[in-house]
C-alpha positions, -999 to 999 in steps of 0.1 A, spaced: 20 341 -696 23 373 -719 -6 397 -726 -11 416 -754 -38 443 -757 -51 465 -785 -77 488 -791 -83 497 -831 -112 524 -822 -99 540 -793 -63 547 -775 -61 528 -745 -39 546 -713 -16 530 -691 -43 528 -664 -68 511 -692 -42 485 -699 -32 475 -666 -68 474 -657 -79 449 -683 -44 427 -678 -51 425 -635 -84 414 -646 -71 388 -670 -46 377 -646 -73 375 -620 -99 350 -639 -68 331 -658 -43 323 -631 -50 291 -621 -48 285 -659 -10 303 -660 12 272 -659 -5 259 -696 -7 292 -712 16 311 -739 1 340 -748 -27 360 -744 -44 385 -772 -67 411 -761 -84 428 -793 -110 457 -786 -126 468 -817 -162 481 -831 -184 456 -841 -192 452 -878 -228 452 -867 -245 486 -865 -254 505 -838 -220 517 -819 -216 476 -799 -179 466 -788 -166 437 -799 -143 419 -776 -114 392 -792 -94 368 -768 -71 346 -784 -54 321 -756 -23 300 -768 -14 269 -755 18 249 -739 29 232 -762 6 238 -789 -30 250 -798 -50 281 -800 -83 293 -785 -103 322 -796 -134 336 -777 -156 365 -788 -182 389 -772 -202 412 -786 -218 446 -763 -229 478 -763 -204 487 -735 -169 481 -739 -165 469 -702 -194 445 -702 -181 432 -737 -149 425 -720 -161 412 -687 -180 385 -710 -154 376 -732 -126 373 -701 -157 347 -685 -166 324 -717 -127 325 -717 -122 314 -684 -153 291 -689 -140 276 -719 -106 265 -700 -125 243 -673 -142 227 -704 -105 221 -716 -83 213 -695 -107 200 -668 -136 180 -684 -143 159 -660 -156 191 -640 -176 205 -666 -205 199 -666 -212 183 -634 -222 148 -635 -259 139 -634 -248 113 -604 -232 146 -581 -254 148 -554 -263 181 -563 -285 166 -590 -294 137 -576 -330 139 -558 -334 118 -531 -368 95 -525 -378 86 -488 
């Protein structure tokens, strides 16, 4: 699994990079096995007002491509929530029979004495 990160606003150190990649690595491991590539974009948001806009793009073994955005005032938070629908959008994927949990779980199911 390769990761790719860039930042068109700001430069991003060494420290920066590895940062964000451990906490890719982190939420996308169990993931690792069925994934090419990884695309980390950081950019300013087209809206006004100064927000982050965070761009994931996963790729697939064999083939197909995933892209997930997030949009926040803080560049941290926006990449924290893009990493998450990322990671959430994966279990919907490659594990839909998880996602959402059946109505029948017994979780859901209230019980009548």
């Amino acid at each position: 699994m390769q990761i790719a990160i860039s930042a068109s606003t700001a430069k991003l150190n060494a420290g920066t990079r590895q940062a964000i990649e451990r906490r890719i690595r982190l939420a996308l491991s169990r993931f690792q096995s069925r994934l090419v590539q990884i695309a980390v974009e950081l950019a300013e948001s087209p809206r006004e007002g100064g927000e982050q806009l965070c761009r994931v793009t996963v790729q697939f073994s064999p083939t197909g491509k995933m892209t997930v955005t997030a949009i926040d005032r803080q560049r941290q938070a926006c990449l924290d929530r893009a990493i998450e629908r990322t990671r959430q959008a994966l279990d919907r994927k490659f594990d839909p029979c998880v996602w959402p949990p059946p109505a029948s779980s017994p979780q859901n199911v209230s019980r009548r004495r």
